[in-house]
N, C-alpha and C positions, 0 to 999 in steps of 0.2 A: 280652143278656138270656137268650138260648138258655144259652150258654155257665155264668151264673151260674145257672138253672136246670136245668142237669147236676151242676156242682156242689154244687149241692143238695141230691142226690139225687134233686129230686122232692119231697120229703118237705116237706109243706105250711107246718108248724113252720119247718121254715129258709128256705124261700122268702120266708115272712113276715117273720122276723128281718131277713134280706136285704135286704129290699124299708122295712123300719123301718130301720135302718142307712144306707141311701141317703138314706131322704127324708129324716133330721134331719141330713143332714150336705148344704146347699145345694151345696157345691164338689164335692162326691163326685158322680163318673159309676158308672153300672154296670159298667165295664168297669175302673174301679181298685179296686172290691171284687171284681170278680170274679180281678185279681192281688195280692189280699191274703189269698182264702182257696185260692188253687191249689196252694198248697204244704201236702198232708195233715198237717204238722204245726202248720198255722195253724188249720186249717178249723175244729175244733170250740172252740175258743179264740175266735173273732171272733166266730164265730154266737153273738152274746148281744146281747138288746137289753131293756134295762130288766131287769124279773124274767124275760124270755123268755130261754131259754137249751137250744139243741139237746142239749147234754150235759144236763144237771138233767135234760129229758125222758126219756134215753135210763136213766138213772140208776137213776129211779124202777121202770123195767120191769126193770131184771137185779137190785136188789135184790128181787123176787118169785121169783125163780128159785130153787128149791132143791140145794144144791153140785154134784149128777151133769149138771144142762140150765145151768149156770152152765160151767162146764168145758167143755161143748160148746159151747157161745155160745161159748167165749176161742179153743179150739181152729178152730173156722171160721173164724176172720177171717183165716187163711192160704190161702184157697181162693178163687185171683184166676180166678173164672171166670163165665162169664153167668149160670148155673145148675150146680146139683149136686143131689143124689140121697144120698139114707139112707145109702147104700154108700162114696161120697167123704166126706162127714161122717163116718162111723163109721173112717177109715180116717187120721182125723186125733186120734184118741184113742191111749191105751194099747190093747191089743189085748184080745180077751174080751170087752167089750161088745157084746151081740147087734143085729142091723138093726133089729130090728122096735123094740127100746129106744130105738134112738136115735132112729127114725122118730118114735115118741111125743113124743121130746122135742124135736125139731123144730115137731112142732103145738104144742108149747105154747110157743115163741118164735113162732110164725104169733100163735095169738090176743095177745099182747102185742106183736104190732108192730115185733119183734126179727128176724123172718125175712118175707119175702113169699113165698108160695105160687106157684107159677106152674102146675099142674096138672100132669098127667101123672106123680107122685111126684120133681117139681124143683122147687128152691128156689133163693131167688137172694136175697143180703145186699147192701142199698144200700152203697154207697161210705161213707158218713160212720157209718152202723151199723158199717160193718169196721172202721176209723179206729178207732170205738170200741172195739169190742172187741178188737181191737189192742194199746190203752193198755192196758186190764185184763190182759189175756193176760201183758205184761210187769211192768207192779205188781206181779199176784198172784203168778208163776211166777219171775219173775226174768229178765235178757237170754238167762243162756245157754238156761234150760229152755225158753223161749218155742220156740227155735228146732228144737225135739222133734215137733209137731204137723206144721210142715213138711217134716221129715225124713221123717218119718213115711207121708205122704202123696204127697210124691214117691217113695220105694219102691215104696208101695201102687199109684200110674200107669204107675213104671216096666214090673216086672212082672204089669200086668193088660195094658199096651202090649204087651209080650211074648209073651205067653198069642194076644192077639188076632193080632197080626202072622202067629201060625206059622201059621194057618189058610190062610195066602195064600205060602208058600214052600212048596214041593212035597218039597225036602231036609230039610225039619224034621217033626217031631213035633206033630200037632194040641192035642198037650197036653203044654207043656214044665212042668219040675217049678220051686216055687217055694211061700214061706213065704206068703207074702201074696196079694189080687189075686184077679180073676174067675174061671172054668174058665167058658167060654165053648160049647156043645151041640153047636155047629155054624159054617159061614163066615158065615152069613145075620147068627146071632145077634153075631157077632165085628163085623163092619162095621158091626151098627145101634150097638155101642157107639161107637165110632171118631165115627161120623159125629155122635152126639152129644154126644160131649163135646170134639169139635175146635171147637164152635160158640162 
């Protein structure tokens, strides 16, 4: 039950589905639905029960999106992390999009349920919310362009990695040169990055 409550997400909608799914099926345990939705391209496919259906839910919230926090929703769901920050979301875009834009557009996936808040200006995308905007990302973008956001955004860690590392080699430059990526004040400020987003 833990288990099928991970996969979940959490997210009460599927729990319930889950939990409808089990009981109309006497022979079914918890633990062979919870090995028929472990495979992320089953998950949002079985989560349906009756008119219940986790995708339909999730559906109804990104068709409100208007096309600039639509893109951002598709472009996030390559950001395999606990939480993330304005600056990793904005770095999974085309470039030129300013922080505080896309910070906006982040609260407005918060109020519609599409992002959870976790304070301190980090955010963090349930498992089966990725899943979905996953699918979208490739629908709308297609296989290869999908794979642009992440491109993208590993550059943007490489060289913020970069940037932070010299602060602690004595032979390097506090401040190496590079397109993308943080310019960090100080070592204090270098290590508080590190240490949060290793988490």
């Amino acid at each position: 039950l833990r288990e099928l409550a991970t996969l979940s997400s959490h997210i009460p909608l599927a729990m319930r589905i889950a939990g409808n799914r089990i009981a109309g099926s006497p022979a079914v345990q918890a633990g062979d639905f919870a090995d028929r939705i472990r495979s992320t391209e089953n998950r949002l496919r079985v989560l349906v029960a009756g008119d219940l259906a986790v995708e339909a839910a999730f559906a109804l919230s990104y068709q409100e999106l208007d096309p600039p926090t639509a893109e951002l929703f598709r472009s996030i769901s390559v950001i395999d992390a606990g939480t993330f920050d304005a600056r990793i979301a904005s770095a999974t875009l085309p470039s030129g999009v300013p922080e505080n834009e896309v910070e906006s557009r982040l609260d407005e996936l918060t109020d519609l349920g599409l992002v959870e808040a976790r304070g301190g200006n980090r955010y963090h995308l349930h498992d089966l919310v990725r899943v979905f905007a996953a699918t979208r990302l490739i629908s709308q973008e297609g296989a290869d362009a999908a794979k642009m956001p992440s491109e993208r955004l590993r550059g943007w860690l490489l060289s913020t990695l970069e940037r932070a590392g010299a602060w602690f080699e004595p032979a390097r430059s506090a401040h190496p040169q590079g397109r993308v990526g943080i310019r960090f004040a100080d070592k204090e400020a270098a290590e508080a990055w590190i240490r949060i987003e290793e988490q």
